[in-house]
C-alpha positions as CSV (number, residue, x, y, z in Angstrom):
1,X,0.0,0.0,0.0
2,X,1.3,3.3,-0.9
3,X,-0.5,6.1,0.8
4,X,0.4,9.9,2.0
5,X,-1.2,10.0,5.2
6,X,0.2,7.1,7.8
7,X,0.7,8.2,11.0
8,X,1.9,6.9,14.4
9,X,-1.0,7.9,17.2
10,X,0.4,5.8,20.5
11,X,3.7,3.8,21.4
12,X,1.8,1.8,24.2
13,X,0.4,0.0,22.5
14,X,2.1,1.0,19.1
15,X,-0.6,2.2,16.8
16,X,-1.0,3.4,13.2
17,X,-3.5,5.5,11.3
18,X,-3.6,4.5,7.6
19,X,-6.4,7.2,5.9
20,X,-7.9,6.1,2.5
21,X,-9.8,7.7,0.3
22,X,-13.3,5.6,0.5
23,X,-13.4,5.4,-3.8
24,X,-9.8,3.7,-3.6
25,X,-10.1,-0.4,-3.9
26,X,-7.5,-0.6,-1.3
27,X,-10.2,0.8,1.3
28,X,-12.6,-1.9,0.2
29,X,-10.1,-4.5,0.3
30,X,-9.1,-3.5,3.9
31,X,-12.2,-3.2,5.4
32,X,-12.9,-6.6,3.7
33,X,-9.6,-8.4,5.4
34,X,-8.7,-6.2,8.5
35,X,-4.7,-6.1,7.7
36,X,-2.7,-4.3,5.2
37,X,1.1,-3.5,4.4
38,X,2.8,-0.1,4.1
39,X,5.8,0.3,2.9
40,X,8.2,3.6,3.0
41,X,9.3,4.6,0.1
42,X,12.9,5.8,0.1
43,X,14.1,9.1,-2.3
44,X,15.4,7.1,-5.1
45,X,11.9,5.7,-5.9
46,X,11.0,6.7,-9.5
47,X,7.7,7.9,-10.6
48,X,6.9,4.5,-12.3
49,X,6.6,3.5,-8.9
50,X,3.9,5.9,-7.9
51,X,2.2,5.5,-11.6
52,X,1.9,1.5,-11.0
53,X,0.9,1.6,-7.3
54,X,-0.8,4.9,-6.4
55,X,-2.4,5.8,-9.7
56,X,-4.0,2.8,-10.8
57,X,-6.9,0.3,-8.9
58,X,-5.5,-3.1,-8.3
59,X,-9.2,-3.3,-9.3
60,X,-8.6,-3.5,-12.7
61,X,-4.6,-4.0,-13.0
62,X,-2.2,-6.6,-11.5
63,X,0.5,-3.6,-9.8
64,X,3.0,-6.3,-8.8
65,X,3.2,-7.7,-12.6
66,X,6.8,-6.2,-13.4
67,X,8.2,-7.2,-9.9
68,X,8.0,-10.0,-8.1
69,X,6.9,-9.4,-4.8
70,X,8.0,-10.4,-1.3
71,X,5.9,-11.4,1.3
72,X,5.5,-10.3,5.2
73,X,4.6,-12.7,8.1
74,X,0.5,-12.0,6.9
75,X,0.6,-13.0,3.8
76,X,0.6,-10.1,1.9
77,X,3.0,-8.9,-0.7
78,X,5.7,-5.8,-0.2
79,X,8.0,-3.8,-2.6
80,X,11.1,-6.0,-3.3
81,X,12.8,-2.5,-4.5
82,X,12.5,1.4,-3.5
83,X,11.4,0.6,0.3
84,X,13.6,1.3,2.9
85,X,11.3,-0.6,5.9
86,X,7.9,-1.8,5.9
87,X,4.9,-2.4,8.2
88,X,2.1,-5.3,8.5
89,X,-1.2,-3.6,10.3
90,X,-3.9,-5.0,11.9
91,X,-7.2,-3.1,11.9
92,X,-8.2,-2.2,15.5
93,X,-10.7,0.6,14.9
94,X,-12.1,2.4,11.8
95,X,-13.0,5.7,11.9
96,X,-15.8,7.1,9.3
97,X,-14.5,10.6,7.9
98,X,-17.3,10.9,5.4
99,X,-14.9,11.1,1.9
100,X,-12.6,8.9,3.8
101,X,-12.0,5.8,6.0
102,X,-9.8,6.4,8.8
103,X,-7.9,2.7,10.1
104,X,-6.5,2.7,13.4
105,X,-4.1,-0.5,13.4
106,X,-1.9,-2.5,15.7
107,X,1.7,-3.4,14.1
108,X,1.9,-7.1,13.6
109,X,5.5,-7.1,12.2
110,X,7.6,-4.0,11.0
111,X,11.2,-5.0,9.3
112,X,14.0,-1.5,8.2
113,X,15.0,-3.2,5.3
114,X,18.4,-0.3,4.1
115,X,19.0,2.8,5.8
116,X,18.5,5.0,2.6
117,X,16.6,8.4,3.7
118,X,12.9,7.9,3.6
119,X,10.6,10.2,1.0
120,X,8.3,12.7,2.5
121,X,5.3,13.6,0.7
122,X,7.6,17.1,0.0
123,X,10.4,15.7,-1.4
124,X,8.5,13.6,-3.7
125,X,6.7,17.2,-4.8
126,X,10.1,18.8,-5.4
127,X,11.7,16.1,-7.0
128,X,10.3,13.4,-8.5
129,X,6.2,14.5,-9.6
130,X,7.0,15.6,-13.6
131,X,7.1,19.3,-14.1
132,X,4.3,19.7,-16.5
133,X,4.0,21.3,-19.5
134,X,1.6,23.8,-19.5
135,X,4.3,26.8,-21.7
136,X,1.4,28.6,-23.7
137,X,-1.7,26.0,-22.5
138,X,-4.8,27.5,-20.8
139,X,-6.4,25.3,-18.2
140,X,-5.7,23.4,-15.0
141,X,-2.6,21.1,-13.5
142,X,-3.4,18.5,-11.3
143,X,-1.6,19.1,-7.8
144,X,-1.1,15.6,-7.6
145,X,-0.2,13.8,-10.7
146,X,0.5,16.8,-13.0
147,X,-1.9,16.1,-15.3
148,X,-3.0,18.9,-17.5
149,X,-6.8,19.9,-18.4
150,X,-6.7,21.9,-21.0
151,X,-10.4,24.5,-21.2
152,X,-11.9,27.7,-19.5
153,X,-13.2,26.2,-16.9
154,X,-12.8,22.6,-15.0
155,X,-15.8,20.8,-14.1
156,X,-16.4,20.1,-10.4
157,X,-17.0,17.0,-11.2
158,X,-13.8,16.5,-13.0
159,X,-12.0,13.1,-11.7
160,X,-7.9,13.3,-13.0
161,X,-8.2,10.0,-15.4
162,X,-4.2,10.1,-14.0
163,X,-4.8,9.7,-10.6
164,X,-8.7,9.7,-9.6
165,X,-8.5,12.9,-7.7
166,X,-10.7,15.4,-7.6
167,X,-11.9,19.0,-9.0
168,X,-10.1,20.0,-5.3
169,X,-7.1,19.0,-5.9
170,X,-6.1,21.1,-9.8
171,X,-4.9,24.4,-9.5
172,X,-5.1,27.3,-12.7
173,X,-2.6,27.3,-14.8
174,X,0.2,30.3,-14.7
């Protein structure tokens, strides 16, 4: 699982809050099975890594096709490349946020795995999301993915076919 928002609420007992959009498969398939894996990224992580995990629904797509996988204590699969540590969760508690589903989890196994630097959710804005190319274009950039929308004026209904984000998340082009 590769989300932005993971935090550490408590050390006693260690507990993690994984927030998911509610429209993403992964919240289904967690709500379904109660455990998940997150694994940290580190700063050499390329974009293709965030285009085959975080931009596409596991729905539709097999994400783990070009890599072959490893496998935690739980079963499920982690990054064999890119990660510098991951986590196994266990759903304790889940927290409605309307948009959102809010898991508060227990940490059944967590393994550092290299002791490159981790990426932040900054770093990856900086330096690895394309620029994109909007020189002489007239429409909106996706704050996200950096995908353009080219027109006057964006729908609010307007779902990035990039990412799945919303009419929210695109800024006006400058």
């Amino acid at each position: 699982l590769i989300v932005n928002t993971v935090t550490q609420v408590t050390n006693t007992p260690n507990r993690i809050a994984v927030t998911i959009n509610k429209d993403n498969y992964s919240h289904h398939i967690i709500k379904q099975t109660g455990i998940m894996n997150i694994n940290c990224l580190t700063v050499d992580a390329p974009f293709s890594v965030f285009e085959a995990f975080g931009f596409v629904s596991g729905r539709n797509v097999d994400k783990f096709k070009d890599c072959e996988p490893l496998r935690s204590d739980n079963g499920l699969a982690f990054l064999p490349r890119y990660i510098n540590s991951f986590m196994s969760l266990k759903v304790e508690q889940y927290v409605d946020l309307d948009t959102h589903g809010m898991f508060i989890c227990s940490v059944t196994e967590a393994r550092v795995i290299s002791d490159r630097e981790t990426m932040t959710y900054a770093y990856y804005h900086s330096n690895v999301k394309p620029k994109p190319e909007t020189d002489g274009k007239k429409g909106y950039v996706c704050k996200i993915c950096g995908y353009v929308y080219e027109g006057e004026e964006l729908p609010e209904d307007f779902i990035c076919p990039l990412c799945k984000h919303g009419a929210s998340d695109f800024e006006p082009i400058k």
